[in-house]
C-alpha positions in Angstrom: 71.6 -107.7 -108.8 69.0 -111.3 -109.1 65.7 -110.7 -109.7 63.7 -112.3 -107.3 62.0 -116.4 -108.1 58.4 -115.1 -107.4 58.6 -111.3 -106.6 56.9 -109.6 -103.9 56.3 -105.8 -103.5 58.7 -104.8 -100.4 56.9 -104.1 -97.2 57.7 -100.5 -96.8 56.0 -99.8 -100.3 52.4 -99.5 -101.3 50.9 -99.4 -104.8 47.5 -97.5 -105.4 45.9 -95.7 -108.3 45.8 -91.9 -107.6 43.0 -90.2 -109.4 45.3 -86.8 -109.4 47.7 -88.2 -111.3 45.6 -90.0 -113.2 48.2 -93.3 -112.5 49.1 -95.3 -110.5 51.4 -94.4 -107.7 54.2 -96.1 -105.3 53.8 -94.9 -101.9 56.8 -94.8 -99.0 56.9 -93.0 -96.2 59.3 -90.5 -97.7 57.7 -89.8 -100.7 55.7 -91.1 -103.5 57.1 -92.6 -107.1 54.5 -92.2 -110.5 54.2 -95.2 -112.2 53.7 -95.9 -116.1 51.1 -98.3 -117.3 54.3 -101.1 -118.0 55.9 -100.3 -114.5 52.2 -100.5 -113.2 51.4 -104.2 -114.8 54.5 -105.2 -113.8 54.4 -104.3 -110.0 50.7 -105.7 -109.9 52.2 -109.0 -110.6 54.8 -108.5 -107.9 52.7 -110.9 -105.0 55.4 -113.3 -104.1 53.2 -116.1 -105.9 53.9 -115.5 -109.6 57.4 -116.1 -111.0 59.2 -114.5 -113.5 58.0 -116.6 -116.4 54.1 -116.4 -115.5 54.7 -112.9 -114.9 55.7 -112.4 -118.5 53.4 -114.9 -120.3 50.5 -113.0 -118.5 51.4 -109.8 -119.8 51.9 -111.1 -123.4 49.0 -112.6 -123.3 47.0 -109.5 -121.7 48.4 -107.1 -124.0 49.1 -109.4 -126.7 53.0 -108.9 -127.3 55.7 -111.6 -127.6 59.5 -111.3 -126.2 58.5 -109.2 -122.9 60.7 -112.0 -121.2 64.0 -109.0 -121.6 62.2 -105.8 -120.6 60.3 -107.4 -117.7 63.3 -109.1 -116.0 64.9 -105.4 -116.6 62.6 -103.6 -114.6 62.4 -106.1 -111.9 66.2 -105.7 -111.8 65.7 -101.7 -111.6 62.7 -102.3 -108.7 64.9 -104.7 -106.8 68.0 -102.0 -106.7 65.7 -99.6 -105.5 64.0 -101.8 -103.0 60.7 -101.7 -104.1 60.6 -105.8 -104.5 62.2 -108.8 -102.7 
Protein backbone atom coordinates (compact mmCIF):
# COMPACT_ATOMS: atom_id res chain seq x y z
CA UNK A 1 0.00 0.00 0.00
CA UNK A 2 1.29 4.10 -0.95
CA UNK A 3 1.68 6.24 1.75
CA UNK A 4 -0.25 9.11 1.28
CA UNK A 5 1.60 12.85 -0.51
CA UNK A 6 0.56 14.90 2.61
CA UNK A 7 -1.16 12.54 5.20
CA UNK A 8 -4.22 13.26 6.95
CA UNK A 9 -5.69 11.46 10.09
CA UNK A 10 -8.93 9.54 8.68
CA UNK A 11 -12.14 11.04 9.61
CA UNK A 12 -13.50 8.29 11.67
CA UNK A 13 -10.29 8.51 14.09
CA UNK A 14 -9.49 11.00 16.78
CA UNK A 15 -6.12 11.49 18.54
CA UNK A 16 -6.06 12.86 22.21
CA UNK A 17 -3.70 12.45 25.14
CA UNK A 18 -5.46 10.29 27.90
CA UNK A 19 -4.18 11.10 31.32
CA UNK A 20 -5.01 7.29 32.42
CA UNK A 21 -2.79 5.93 30.24
CA UNK A 22 -0.52 8.35 30.56
CA UNK A 23 -0.33 8.48 26.39
CA UNK A 24 -1.75 9.34 23.87
CA UNK A 25 -4.61 7.53 22.50
CA UNK A 26 -6.53 6.82 18.94
CA UNK A 27 -10.07 6.92 19.44
CA UNK A 28 -12.90 5.09 17.00
CA UNK A 29 -16.11 4.39 17.64
CA UNK A 30 -15.33 0.74 18.24
CA UNK A 31 -12.58 1.03 20.51
CA UNK A 32 -9.52 2.89 21.39
CA UNK A 33 -5.67 2.12 20.15
CA UNK A 34 -2.52 3.26 22.75
CA UNK A 35 -0.05 5.13 21.10
CA UNK A 36 3.86 5.22 21.68
CA UNK A 37 5.64 8.50 21.77
CA UNK A 38 7.08 7.71 17.81
CA UNK A 39 3.50 6.59 16.64
CA UNK A 40 2.25 9.73 18.62
CA UNK A 41 4.81 12.39 16.70
CA UNK A 42 4.10 10.80 13.75
CA UNK A 43 0.26 10.96 13.74
CA UNK A 44 0.54 14.61 15.02
CA UNK A 45 2.07 15.40 11.73
CA UNK A 46 -0.65 13.53 9.98
CA UNK A 47 -2.87 17.14 8.87
CA UNK A 48 -3.02 16.71 5.18
CA UNK A 49 -0.60 19.86 4.89
CA UNK A 50 2.85 18.31 5.67
CA UNK A 51 4.32 15.67 3.28
CA UNK A 52 6.36 12.95 3.86
CA UNK A 53 9.71 14.58 3.65
CA UNK A 54 8.75 17.64 6.07
CA UNK A 55 7.25 15.19 8.22
CA UNK A 56 10.62 13.47 8.61
CA UNK A 57 12.95 16.47 8.65
CA UNK A 58 10.72 17.83 11.53
CA UNK A 59 11.15 14.96 13.55
CA UNK A 60 14.96 14.82 13.03
CA UNK A 61 15.27 17.93 13.79
CA UNK A 62 12.91 17.83 17.01
CA UNK A 63 14.48 14.85 18.40
CA UNK A 64 17.67 15.33 16.75
CA UNK A 65 18.16 11.89 14.79
CA UNK A 66 19.14 11.48 11.16
CA UNK A 67 17.71 8.54 8.64
CA UNK A 68 13.96 8.63 10.21
CA UNK A 69 13.06 8.95 6.37
CA UNK A 70 12.70 4.46 6.50
CA UNK A 71 10.83 4.05 9.78
CA UNK A 72 8.53 7.02 9.26
CA UNK A 73 7.31 6.00 5.72
CA UNK A 74 6.93 2.40 7.55
CA UNK A 75 4.50 3.38 9.97
CA UNK A 76 2.55 5.60 7.68
CA UNK A 77 2.36 2.37 5.56
CA UNK A 78 1.06 0.32 8.77
CA UNK A 79 -1.53 3.50 9.70
CA UNK A 80 -2.67 3.62 6.02
CA UNK A 81 -3.59 -0.38 6.10
CA UNK A 82 -5.33 0.09 9.13
CA UNK A 83 -7.21 3.17 8.03
CA UNK A 84 -6.13 5.48 10.47
CA UNK A 85 -4.62 8.02 7.52
CA UNK A 86 -5.62 8.95 3.87
Amino acid sequence: MTVPEKPALSRLFRMQWEEAQNSYVLLYPEGMVNLNQSAAEILKRCDGKHSVPDMVAELEQAFDQRGLQDDVEEFLRAASERGWIS
